[in-house]
N, CA, C and O atoms as a Tinker XYZ file with bonds, in Angstrom:
   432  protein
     1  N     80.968000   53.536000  131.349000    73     2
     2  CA    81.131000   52.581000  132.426000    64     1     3
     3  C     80.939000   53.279000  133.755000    63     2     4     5
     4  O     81.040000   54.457000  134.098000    81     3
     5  N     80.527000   51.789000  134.598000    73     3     6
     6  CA    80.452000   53.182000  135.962000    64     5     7
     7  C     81.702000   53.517000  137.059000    63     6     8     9
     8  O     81.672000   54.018000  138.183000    81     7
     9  N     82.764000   53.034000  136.256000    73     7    10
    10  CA    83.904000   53.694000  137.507000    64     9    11
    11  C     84.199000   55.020000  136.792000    63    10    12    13
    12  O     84.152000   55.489000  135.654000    81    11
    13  N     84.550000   55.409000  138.129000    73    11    14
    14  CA    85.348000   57.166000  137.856000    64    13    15
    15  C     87.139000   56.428000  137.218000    63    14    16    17
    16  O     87.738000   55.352000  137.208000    81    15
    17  N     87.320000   57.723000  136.818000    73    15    18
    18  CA    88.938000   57.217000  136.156000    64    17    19
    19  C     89.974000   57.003000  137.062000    63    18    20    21
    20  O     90.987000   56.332000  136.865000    81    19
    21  N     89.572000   57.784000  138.347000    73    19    22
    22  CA    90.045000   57.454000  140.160000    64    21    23
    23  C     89.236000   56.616000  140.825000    63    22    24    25
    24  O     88.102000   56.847000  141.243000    81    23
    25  N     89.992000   55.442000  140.919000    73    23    26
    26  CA    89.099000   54.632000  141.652000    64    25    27
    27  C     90.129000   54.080000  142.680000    63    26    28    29
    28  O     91.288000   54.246000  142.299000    81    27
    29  N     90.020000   53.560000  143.700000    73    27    30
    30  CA    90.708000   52.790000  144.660000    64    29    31
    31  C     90.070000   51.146000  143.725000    63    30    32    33
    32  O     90.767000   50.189000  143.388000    81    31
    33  N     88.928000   51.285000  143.571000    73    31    34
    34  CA    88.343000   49.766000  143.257000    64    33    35
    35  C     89.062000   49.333000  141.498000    63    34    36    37
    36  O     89.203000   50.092000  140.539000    81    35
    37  N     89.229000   48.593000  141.557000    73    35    38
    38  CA    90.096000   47.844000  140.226000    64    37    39
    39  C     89.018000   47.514000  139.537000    63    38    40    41
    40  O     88.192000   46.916000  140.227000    81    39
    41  N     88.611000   47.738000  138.047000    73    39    42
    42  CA    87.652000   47.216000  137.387000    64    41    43
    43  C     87.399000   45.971000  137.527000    63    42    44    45
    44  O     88.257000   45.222000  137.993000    81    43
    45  N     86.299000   45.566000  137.187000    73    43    46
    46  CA    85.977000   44.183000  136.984000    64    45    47
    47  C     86.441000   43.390000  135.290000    63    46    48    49
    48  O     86.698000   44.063000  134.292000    81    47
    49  N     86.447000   42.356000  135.322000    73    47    50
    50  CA    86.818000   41.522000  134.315000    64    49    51
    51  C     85.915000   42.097000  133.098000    63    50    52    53
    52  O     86.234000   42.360000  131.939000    81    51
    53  N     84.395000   42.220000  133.928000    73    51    54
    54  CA    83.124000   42.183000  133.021000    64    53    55
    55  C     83.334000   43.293000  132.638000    63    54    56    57
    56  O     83.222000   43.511000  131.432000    81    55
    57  N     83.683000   44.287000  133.477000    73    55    58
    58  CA    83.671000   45.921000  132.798000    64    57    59
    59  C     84.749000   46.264000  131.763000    63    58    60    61
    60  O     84.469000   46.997000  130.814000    81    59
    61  N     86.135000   45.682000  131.949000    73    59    62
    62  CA    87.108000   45.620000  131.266000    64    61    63
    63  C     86.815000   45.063000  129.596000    63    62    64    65
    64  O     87.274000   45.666000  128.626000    81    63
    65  N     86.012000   43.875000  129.494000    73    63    66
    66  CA    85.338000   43.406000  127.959000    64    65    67
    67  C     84.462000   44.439000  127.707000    63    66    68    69
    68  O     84.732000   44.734000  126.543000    81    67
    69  N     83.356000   45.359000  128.170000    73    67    70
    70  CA    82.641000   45.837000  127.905000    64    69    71
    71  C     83.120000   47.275000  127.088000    63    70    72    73
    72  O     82.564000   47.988000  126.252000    81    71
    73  N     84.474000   47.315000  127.794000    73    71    74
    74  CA    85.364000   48.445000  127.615000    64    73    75
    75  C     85.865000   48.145000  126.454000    63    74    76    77
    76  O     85.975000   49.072000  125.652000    81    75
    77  N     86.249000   46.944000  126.096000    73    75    78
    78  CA    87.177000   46.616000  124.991000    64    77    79
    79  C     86.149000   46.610000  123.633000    63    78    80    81
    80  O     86.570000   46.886000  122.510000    81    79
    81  N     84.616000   46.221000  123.940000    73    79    82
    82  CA    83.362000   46.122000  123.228000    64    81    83
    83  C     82.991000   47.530000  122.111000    63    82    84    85
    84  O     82.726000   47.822000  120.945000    81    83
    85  N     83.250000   48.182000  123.736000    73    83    86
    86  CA    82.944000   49.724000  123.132000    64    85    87
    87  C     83.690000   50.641000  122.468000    63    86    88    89
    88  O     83.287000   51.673000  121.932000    81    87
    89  N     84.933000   50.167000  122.534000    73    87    90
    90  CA    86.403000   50.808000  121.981000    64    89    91
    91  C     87.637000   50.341000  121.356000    63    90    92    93
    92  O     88.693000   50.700000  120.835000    81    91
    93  N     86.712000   49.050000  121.797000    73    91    94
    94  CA    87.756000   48.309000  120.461000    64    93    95
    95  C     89.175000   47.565000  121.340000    63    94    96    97
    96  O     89.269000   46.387000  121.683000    81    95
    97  N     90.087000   48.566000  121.531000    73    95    98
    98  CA    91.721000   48.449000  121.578000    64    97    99
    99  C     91.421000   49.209000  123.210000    63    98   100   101
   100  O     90.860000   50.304000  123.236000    81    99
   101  N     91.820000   48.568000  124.436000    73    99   102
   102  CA    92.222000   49.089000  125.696000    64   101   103
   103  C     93.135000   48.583000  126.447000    63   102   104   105
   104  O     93.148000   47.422000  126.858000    81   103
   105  N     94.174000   49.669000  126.725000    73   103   106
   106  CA    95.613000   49.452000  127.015000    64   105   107
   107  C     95.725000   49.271000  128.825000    63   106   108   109
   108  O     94.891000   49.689000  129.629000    81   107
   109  N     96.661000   48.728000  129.059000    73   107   110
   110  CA    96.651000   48.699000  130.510000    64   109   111
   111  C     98.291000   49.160000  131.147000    63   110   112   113
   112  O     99.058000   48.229000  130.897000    81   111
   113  N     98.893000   50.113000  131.757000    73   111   114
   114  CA    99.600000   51.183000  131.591000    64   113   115
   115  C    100.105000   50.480000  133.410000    63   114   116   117
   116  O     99.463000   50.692000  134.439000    81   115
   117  N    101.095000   49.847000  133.323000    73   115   118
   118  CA   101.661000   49.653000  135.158000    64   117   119
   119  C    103.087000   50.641000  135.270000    63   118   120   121
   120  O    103.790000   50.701000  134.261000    81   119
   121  N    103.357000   51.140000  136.068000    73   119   122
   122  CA   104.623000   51.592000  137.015000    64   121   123
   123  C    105.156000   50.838000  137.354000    63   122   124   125
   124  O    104.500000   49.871000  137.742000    81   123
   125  N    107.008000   50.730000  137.466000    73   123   126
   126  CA   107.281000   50.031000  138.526000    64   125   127
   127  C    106.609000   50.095000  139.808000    63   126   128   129
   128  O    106.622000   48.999000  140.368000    81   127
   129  N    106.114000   50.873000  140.363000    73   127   130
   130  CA   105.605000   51.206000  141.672000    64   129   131
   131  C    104.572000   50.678000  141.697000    63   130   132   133
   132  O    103.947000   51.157000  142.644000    81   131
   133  N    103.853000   49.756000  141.065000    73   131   134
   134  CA   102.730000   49.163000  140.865000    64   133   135
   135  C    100.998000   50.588000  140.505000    63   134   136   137
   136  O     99.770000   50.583000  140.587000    81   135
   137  N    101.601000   51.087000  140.300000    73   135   138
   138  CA   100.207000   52.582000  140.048000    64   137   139
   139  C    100.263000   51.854000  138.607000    63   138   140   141
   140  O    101.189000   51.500000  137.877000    81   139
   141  N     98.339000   51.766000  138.499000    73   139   142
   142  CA    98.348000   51.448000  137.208000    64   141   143
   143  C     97.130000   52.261000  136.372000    63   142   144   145
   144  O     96.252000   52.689000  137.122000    81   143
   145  N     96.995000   52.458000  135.368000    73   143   146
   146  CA    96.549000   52.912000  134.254000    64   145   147
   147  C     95.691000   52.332000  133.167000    63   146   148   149
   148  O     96.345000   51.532000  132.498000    81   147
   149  N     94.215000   52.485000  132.685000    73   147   150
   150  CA    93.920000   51.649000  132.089000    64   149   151
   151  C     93.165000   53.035000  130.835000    63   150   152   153
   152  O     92.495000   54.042000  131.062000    81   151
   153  N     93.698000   52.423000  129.536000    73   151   154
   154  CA    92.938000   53.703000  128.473000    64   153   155
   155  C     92.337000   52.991000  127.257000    63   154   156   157
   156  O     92.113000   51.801000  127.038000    81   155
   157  N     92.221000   53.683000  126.810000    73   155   158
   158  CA    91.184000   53.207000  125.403000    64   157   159
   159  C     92.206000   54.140000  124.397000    63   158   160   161
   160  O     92.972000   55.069000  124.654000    81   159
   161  N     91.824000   53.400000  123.050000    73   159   162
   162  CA    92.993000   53.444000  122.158000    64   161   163
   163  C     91.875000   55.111000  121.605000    63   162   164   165
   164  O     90.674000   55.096000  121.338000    81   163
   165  N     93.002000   56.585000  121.591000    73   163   166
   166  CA    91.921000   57.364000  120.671000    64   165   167
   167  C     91.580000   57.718000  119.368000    63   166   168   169
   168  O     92.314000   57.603000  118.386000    81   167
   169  N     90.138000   58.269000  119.394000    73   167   170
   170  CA    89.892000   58.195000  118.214000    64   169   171
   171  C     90.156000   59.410000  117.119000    63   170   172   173
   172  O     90.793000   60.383000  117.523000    81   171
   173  N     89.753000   59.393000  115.928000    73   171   174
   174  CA    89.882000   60.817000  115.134000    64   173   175
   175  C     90.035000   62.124000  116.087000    63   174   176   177
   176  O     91.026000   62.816000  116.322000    81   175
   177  N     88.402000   62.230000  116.650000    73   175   178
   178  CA    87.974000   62.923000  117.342000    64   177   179
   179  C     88.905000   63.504000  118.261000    63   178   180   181
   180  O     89.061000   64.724000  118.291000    81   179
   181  N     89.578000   62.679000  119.060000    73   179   182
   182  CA    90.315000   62.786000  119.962000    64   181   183
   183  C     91.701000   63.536000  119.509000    63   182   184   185
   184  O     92.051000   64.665000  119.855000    81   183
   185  N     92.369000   62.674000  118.692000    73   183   186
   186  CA    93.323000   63.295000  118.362000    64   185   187
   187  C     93.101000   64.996000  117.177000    63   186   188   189
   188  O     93.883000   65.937000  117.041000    81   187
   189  N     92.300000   64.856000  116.804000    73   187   190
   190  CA    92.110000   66.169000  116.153000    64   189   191
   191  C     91.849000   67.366000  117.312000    63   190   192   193
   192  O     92.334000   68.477000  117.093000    81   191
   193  N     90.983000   67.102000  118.702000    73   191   194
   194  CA    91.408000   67.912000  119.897000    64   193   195
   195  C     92.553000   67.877000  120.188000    63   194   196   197
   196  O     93.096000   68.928000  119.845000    81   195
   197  N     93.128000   67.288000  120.591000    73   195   198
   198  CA    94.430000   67.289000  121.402000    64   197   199
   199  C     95.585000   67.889000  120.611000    63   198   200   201
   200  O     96.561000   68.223000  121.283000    81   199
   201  N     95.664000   68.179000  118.639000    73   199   202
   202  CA    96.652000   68.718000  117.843000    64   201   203
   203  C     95.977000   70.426000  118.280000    63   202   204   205
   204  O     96.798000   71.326000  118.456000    81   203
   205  N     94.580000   70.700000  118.410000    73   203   206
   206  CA    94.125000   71.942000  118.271000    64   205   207
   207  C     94.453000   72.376000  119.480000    63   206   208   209
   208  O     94.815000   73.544000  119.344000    81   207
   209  N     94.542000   71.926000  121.028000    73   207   210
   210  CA    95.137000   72.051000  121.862000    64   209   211
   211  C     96.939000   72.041000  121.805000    63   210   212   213
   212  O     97.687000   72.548000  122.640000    81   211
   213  N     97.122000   71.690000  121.212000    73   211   214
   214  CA    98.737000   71.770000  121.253000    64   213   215
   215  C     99.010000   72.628000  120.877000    63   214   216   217
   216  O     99.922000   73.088000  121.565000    81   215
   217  N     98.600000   73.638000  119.582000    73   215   218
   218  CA    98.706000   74.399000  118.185000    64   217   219
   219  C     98.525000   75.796000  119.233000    63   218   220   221
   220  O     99.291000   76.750000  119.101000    81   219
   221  N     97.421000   75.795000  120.285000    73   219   222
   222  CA    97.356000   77.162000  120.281000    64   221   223
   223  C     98.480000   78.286000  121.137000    63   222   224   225
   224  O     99.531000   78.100000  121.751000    81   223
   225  N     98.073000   78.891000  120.979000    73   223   226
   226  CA    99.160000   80.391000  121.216000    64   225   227
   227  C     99.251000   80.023000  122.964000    63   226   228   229
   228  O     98.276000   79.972000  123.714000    81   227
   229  N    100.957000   79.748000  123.425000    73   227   230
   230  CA   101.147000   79.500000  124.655000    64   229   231
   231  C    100.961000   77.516000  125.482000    63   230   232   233
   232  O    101.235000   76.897000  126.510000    81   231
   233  N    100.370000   77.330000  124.224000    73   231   234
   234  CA   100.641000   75.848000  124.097000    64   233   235
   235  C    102.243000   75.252000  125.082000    63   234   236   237
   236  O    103.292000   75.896000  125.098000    81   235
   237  N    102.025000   73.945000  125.791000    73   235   238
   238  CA   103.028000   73.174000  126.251000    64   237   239
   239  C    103.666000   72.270000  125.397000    63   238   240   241
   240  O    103.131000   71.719000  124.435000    81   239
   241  N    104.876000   72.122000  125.786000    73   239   242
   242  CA   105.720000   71.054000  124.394000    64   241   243
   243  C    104.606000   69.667000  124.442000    63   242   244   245
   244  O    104.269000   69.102000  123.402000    81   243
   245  N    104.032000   69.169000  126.025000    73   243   246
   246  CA   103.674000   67.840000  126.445000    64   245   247
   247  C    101.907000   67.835000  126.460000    63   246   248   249
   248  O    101.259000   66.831000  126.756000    81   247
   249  N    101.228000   69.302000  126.039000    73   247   250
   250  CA    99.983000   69.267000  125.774000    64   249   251
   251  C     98.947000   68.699000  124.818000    63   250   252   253
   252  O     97.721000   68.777000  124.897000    81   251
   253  N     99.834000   68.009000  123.742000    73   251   254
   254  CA    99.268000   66.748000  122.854000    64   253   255
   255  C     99.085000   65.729000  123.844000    63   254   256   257
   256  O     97.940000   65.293000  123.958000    81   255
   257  N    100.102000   65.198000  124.682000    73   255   258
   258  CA   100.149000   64.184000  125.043000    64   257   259
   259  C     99.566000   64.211000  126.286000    63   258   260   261
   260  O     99.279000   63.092000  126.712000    81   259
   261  N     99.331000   65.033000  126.921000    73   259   262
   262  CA    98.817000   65.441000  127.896000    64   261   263
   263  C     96.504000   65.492000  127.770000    63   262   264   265
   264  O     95.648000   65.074000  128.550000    81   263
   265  N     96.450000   65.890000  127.015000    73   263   266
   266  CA    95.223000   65.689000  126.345000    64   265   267
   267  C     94.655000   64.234000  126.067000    63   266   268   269
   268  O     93.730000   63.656000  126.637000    81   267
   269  N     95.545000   63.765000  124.932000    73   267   270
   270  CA    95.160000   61.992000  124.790000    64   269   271
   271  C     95.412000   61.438000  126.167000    63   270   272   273
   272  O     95.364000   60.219000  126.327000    81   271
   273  N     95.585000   61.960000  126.821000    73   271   274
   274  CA    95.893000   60.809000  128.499000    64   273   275
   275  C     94.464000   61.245000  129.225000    63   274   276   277
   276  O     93.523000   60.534000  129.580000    81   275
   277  N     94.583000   62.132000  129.278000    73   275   278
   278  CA    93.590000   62.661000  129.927000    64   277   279
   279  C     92.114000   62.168000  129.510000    63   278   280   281
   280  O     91.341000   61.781000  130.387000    81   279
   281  N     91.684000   62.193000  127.955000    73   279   282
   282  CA    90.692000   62.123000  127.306000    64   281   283
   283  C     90.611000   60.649000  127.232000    63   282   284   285
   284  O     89.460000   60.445000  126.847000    81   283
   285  N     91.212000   59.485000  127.392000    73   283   286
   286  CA    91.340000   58.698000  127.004000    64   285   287
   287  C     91.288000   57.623000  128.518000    63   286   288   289
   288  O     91.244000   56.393000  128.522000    81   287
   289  N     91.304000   58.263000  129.344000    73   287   290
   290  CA    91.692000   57.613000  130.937000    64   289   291
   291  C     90.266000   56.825000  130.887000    63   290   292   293
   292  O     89.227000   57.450000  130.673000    81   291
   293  N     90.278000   55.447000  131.093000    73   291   294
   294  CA    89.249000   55.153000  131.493000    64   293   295
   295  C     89.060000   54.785000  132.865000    63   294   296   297
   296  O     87.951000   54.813000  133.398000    81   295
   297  N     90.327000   54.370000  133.572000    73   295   298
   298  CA    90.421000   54.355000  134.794000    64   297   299
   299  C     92.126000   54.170000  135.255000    63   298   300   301
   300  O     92.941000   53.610000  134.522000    81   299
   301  N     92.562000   54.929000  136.999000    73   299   302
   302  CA    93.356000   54.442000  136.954000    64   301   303
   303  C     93.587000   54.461000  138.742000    63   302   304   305
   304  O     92.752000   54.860000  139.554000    81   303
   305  N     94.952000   53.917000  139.049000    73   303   306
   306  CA    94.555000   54.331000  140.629000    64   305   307
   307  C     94.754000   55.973000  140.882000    63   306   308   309
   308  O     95.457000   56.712000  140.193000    81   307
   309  N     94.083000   56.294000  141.861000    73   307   310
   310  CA    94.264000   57.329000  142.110000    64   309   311
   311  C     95.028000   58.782000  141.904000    63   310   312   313
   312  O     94.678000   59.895000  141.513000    81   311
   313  N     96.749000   57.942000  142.560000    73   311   314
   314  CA    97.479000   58.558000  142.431000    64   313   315
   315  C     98.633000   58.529000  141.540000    63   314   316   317
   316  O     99.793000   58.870000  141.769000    81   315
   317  N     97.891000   57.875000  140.068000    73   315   318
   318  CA    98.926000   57.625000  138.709000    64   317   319
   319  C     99.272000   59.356000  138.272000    63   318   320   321
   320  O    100.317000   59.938000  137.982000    81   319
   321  N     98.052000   59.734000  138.378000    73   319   322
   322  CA    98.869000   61.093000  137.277000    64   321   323
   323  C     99.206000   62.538000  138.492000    63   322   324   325
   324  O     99.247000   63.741000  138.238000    81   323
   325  N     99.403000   61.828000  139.812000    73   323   326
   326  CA   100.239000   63.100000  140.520000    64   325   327
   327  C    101.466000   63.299000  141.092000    63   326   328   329
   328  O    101.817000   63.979000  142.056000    81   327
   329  N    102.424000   62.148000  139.860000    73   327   330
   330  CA   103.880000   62.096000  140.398000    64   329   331
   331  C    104.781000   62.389000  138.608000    63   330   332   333
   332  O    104.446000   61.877000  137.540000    81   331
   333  N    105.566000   63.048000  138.781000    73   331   334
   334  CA   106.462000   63.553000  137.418000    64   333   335
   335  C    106.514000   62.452000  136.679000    63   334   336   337
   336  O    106.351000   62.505000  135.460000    81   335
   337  N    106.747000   61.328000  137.324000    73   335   338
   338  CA   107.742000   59.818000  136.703000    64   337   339
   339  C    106.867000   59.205000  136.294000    63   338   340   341
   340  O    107.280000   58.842000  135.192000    81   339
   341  N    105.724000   58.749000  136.445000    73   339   342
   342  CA   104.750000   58.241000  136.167000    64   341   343
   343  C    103.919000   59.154000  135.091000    63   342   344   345
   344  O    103.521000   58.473000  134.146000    81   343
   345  N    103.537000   60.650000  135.007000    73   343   346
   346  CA   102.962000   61.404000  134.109000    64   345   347
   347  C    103.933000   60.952000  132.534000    63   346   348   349
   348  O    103.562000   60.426000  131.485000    81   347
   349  N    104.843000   61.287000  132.850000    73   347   350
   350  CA   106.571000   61.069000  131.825000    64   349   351
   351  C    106.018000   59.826000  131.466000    63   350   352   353
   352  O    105.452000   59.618000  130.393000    81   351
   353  N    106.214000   58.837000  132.537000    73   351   354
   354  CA   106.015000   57.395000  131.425000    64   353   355
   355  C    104.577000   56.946000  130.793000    63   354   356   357
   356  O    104.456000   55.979000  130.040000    81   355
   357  N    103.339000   57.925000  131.278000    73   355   358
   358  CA   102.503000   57.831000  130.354000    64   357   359
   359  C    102.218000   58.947000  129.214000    63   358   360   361
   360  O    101.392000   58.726000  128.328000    81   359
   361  N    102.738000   59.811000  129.265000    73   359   362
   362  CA   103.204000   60.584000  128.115000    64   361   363
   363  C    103.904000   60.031000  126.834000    63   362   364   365
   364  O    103.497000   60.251000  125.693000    81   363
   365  N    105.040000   59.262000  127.163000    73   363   366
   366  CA   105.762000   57.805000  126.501000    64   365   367
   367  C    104.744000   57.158000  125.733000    63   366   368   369
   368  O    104.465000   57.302000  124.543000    81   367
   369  N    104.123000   56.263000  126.796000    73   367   370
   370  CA   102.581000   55.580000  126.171000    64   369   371
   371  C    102.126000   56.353000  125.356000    63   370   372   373
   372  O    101.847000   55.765000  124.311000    81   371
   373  N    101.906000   57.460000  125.336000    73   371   374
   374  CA   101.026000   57.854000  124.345000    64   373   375
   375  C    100.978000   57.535000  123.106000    63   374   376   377
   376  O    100.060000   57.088000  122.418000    81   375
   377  N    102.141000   57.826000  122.854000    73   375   378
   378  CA   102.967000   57.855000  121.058000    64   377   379
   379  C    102.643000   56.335000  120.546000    63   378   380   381
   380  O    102.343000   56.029000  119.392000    81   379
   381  N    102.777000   55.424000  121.696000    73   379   382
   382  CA   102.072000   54.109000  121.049000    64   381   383
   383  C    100.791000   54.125000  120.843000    63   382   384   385
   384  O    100.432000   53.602000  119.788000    81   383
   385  N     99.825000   54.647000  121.650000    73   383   386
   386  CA    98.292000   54.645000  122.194000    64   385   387
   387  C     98.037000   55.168000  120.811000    63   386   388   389
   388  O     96.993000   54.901000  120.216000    81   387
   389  N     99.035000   55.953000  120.272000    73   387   390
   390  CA    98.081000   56.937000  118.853000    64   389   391
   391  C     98.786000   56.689000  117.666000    63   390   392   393
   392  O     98.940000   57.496000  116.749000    81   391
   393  N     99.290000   55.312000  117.729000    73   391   394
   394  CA    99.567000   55.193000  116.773000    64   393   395
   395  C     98.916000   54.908000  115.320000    63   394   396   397
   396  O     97.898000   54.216000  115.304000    81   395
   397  N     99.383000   55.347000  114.223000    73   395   398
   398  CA    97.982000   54.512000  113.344000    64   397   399
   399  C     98.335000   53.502000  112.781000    63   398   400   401
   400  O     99.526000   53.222000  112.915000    81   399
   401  N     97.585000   52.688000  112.054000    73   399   402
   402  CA    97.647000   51.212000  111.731000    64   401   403
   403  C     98.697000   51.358000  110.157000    63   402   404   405
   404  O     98.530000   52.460000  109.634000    81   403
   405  N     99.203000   50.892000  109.767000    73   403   406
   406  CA   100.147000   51.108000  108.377000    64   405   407
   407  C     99.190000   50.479000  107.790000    63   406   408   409
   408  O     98.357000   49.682000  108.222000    81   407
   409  N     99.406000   50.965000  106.633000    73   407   410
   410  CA    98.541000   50.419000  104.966000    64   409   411
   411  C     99.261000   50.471000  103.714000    63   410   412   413
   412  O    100.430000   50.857000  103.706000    81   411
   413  N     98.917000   50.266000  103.099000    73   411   414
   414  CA    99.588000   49.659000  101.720000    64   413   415
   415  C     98.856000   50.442000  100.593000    63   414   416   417
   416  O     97.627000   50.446000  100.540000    81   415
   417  N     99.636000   51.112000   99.684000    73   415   418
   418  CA    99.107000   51.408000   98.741000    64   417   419
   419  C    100.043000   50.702000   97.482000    63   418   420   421
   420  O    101.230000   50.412000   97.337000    81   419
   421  N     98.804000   50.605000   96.671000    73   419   422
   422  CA    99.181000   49.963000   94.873000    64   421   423
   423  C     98.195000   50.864000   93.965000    63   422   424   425
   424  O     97.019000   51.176000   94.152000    81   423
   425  N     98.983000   51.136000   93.040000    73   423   426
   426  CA    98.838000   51.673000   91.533000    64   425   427
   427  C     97.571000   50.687000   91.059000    63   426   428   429
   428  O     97.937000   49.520000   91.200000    81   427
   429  N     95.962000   50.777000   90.453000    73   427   430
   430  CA    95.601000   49.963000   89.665000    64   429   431
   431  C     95.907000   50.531000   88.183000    63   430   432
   432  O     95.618000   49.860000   87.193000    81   431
């Protein structure tokens, strides 16, 4: 898409379906403070970076979650990810963002 993940400009409606087209599942992430957040649900790919980033030597407790935010930003305002409280509550998000779908297994 053509916004940067910092935008002052708010996506469009049209770009937002196109987003949802291409990725299926896209979340929309508000603050009380009104700073908002918009991501795409990630994929294998994604999360298999972000465990190999966590894993390595000197790794952060919040560098899983820190990764899927990052990798996953499709847009947000500006100044969502340069305040503690707001990083924290999309760190939170995450654990939903990656969640996986439950399934059912049976014996044939």
């Amino acid at each position: 898409m053509s916004k940067s993940p910092k935008s002052l400009e708010r996506p469009t409606a049209a770009e937002i379906e196109a987003w949802k087209k291409e990725h299926k599942a896209v979340y929309e992430v508000e603050t009380e403070d009104g700073s908002v957040a918009i991501l795409r649900k990630p994929t294998e790919f994604d999360m298999e970076r972000a465990m190999m980033v966590s894993q390595k030597k000197g790794a952060k407790p919040l560098d899983f979650n820190r990764n899927i935010a990052k990798n996953c930003l499709l847009w947000s305002t500006p100044d969502f990810m340069e305040d503690d409280a707001r990083r924290m509550a999309m760190h939170t998000f995450v654990n939903e963002l990656a969640a996986v779908e439950e399934v059912k297994s049976r014996k044939l």
